[in-house]
C-alpha positions in Angstrom: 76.8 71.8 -24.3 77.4 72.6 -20.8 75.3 70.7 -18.1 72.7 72.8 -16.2 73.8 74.1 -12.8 71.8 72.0 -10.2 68.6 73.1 -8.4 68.1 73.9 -4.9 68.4 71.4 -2.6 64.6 69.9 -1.1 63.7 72.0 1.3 63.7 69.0 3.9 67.5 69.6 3.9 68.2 73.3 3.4 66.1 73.2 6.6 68.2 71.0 8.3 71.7 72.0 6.8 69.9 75.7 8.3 69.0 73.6 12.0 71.8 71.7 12.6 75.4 73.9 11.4 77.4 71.6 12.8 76.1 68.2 11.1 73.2 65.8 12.1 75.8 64.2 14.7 74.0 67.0 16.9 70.8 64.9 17.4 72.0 61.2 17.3 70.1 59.4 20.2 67.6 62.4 21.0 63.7 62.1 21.5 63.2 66.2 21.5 63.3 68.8 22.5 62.2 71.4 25.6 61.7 75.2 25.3 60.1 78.3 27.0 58.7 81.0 25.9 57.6 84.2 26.8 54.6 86.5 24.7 51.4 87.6 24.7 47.9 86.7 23.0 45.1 88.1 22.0 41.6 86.3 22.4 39.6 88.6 19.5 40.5 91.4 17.1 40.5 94.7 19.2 41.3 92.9 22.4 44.1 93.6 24.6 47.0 91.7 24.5 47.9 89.0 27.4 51.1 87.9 29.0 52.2 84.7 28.8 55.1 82.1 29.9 55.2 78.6 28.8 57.2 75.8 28.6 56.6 73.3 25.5 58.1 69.6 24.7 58.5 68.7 21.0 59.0 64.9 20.1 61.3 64.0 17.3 60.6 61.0 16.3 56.1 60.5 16.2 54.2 63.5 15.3 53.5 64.7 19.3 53.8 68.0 21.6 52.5 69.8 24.4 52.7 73.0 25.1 52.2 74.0 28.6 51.1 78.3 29.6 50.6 80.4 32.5 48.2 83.5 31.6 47.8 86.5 33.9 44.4 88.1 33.2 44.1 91.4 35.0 43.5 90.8 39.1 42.0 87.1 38.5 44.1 84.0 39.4 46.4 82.4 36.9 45.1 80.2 34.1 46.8 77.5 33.0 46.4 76.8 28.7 47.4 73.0 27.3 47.7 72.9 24.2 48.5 69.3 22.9 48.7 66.7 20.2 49.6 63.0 22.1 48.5 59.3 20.5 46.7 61.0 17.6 44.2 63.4 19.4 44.4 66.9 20.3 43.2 69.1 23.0 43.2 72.6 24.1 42.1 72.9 27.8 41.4 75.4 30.4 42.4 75.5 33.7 41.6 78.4 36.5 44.8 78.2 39.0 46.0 75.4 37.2 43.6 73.0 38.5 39.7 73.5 37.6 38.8 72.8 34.1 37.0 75.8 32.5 37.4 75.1 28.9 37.7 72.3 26.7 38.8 71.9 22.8 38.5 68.4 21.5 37.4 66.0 19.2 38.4 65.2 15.0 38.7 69.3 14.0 41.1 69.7 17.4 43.4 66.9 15.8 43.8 67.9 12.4 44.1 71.3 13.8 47.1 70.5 16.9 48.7 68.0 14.0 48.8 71.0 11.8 50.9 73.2 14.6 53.2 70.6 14.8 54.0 70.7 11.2 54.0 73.7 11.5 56.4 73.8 14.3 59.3 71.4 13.1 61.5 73.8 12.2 61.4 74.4 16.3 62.6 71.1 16.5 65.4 69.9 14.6 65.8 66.4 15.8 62.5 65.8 13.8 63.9 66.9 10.6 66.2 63.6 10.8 64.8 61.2 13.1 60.7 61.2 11.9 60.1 58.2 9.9 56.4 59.6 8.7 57.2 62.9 7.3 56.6 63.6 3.8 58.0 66.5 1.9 56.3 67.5 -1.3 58.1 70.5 -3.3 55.6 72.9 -4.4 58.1 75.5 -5.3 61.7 76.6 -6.0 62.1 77.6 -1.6 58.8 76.1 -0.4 57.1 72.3 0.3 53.6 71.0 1.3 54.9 68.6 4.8 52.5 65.8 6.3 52.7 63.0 8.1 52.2 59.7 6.6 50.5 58.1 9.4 47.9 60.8 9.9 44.7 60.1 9.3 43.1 63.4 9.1 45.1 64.5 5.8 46.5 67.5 7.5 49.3 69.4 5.7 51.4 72.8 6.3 52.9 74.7 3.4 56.4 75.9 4.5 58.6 78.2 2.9 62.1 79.4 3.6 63.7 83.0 2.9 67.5 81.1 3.5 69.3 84.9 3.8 67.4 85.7 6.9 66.8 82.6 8.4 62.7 83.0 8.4 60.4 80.2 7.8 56.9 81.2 6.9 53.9 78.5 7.4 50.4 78.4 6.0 47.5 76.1 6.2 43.4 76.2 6.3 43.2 75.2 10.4 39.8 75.2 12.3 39.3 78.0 13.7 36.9 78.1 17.2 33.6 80.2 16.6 31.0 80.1 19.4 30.6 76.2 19.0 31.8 75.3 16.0 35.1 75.1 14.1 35.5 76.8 11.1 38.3 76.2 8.2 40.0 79.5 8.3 43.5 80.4 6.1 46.1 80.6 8.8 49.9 82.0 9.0 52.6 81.8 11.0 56.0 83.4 10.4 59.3 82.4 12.2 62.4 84.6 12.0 65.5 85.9 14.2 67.2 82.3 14.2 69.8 81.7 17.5 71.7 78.4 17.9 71.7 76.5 21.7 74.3 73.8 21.7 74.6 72.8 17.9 70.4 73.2 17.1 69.5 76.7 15.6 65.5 77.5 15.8 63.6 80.4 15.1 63.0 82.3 18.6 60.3 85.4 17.1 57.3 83.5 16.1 54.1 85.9 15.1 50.9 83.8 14.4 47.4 85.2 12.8 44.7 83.9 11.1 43.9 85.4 7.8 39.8 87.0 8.0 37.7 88.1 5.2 38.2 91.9 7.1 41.6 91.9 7.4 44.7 89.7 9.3 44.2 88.9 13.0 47.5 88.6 15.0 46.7 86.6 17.7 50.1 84.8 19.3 53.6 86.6 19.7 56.0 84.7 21.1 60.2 84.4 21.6 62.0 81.2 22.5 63.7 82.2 25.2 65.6 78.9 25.6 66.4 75.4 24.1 66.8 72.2 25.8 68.0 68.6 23.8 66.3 65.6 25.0 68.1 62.4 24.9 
């Protein structure tokens, strides 16, 4: 009796065989990575879209970013938005000409919630998908896995699947989402397509993000990677 053909690979390493085309060499002594962006968000369902630029580091080897924006809002002066997961905590804060703190996001739902866009965001960062000693793949599917990191506390997790013909990585998880005061667990999305390669690392550069509401999807983030930086 012939032996069964073999099974897809884990998805850990069709990611990477997708990240790094010319071998795993590409990332040998980095710590990250830097990129920009350019996109718009939107602060409610119905409300007008606003432009962004922002720059955002990625670490490859612990479970840490920030992600750094400047938002125009009509005639007032800039804001500036951090959002950030460093030394196990996260934060999204506020700042009105990139100074004054108006707005502050913290505390235990802020870091299972900034832990969860970093998982969610690895495929932004290749080096991770070698050099992080913590993450932990769990197949829950023929072209998708349930990824967390080991040394979280929180017990945060993203579910990632791959479509390998286009190059599109789509990510879901149950984040807190801000209401008023209070964070509630909402089902969230984010979908990752139009791949480009900077210097042997290939990354997703359209990413469309929206949580999933009882009355319908809200689109709330659209972004493109306009360029990609190693960091050794």
């Amino acid at each position: 009796m012939d032996a069964a053909p073999p099974g897809p690979a884990p998805l850990c390493a069709r990611l990477r065989a997708l990240a790094l085309p010319r071998g795993e060499e590409a990332v040998h002594g980095a710590r990250g990575v830097r990129l920009t962006q350019r996109g718009e968000l939107s602060a409610a369902p119905g409300a007008r879209w606003i432009r962004f630029t922002a720059e955002q580091t990625i670490d490859a080897s612990r479970s840490a970013f920030r992600w750094v924006a400047t938002v125009k809002a009509g005639g007032v002066r800039a804001l500036t938005a951090t959002d950030a997961y460093e030394d196990g905590h996260g934060s999204l804060v506020l700042r009105a000409g990139g100074l004054v703190p108006v707005a502050r996001s913290e505390g235990p739902e802020a870091d299972r919630g900034e832990l969860q866009r970093y998982l969610g965001e690895v495929v932004l960062c290749p080096p991770a998908l070698v050099l992080h000693p913590s993450l932990e793949w769990s197949a829950i599917g023929p072209d998708s896995a349930r990824l967390r990191d080991r040394a979280d506390p929180t017990g945060a997790t993203v579910d990632l699947s791959l479509d390998e013909a286009r190059g599109a990585v789509t990510c879901r998880a149950d984040r807190p989402r801000v209401v008023g005061r209070r964070a509630v667990t909402t089902p969230w999305l984010a979908l990752c397509d139009q791949p480009r390669e900077w210097d042997g690392l290939r990354i997703p550069t359209r990413i469309e993000v929206r949580w999933l509401l009882p009355e319908g999807p809200f689109t709330y983030f659209r972004a493109e990677v306009t360029s990609l930086e190693l960091l050794r």
